[in-house]
C-alpha angles and dihedrals in degrees: 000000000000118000115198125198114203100225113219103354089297094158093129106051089047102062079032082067094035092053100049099032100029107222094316093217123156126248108275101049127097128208113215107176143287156218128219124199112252084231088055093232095123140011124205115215123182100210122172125215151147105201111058092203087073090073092043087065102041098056094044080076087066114024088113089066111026132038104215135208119194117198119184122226154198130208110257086229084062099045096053084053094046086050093035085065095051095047 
């Protein structure tokens, strides 16, 4: 989960960007979908990926206009089976 926190009121340059660049993302990651607060403070984005560089560069694209936070997570399928074996 990324959460992206759009620095300064900074809304309209953001979809500006996104509208003429697309996500930039690299190769090897995979957008899932996102949320965006209706006060346009933060926006929640599911991404997939392997290689953990691949978000460092992505967000360098866009570290002028949004402060991120990764965290990284499990399903919630996955986690009960993890636990299920410990119990």
């Amino acid at each position: 989960m990324v959460v992206e926190r759009f620095k300064d009121g900074k809304a309209k340059e953001i979809y500006r960007r996104f509208q003429e660049k697309g996500r930039m993302m690299p190769e090897g990651l995979k957008y899932i979908d996102s949320w965006v607060e209706v006060n346009f403070d933060r926006c929640f984005q599911l991404i997939e990926c392997d290689d953990l560089r691949l978000l460092q560069e992505w967000i360098f694209q866009w570290q002028d206009l949004v402060e991120f936070e990764i965290i990284s997570i499990v399903p919630s399928k996955e986690t009960a089976e993890v636990v299920t074996k410990m119990l």
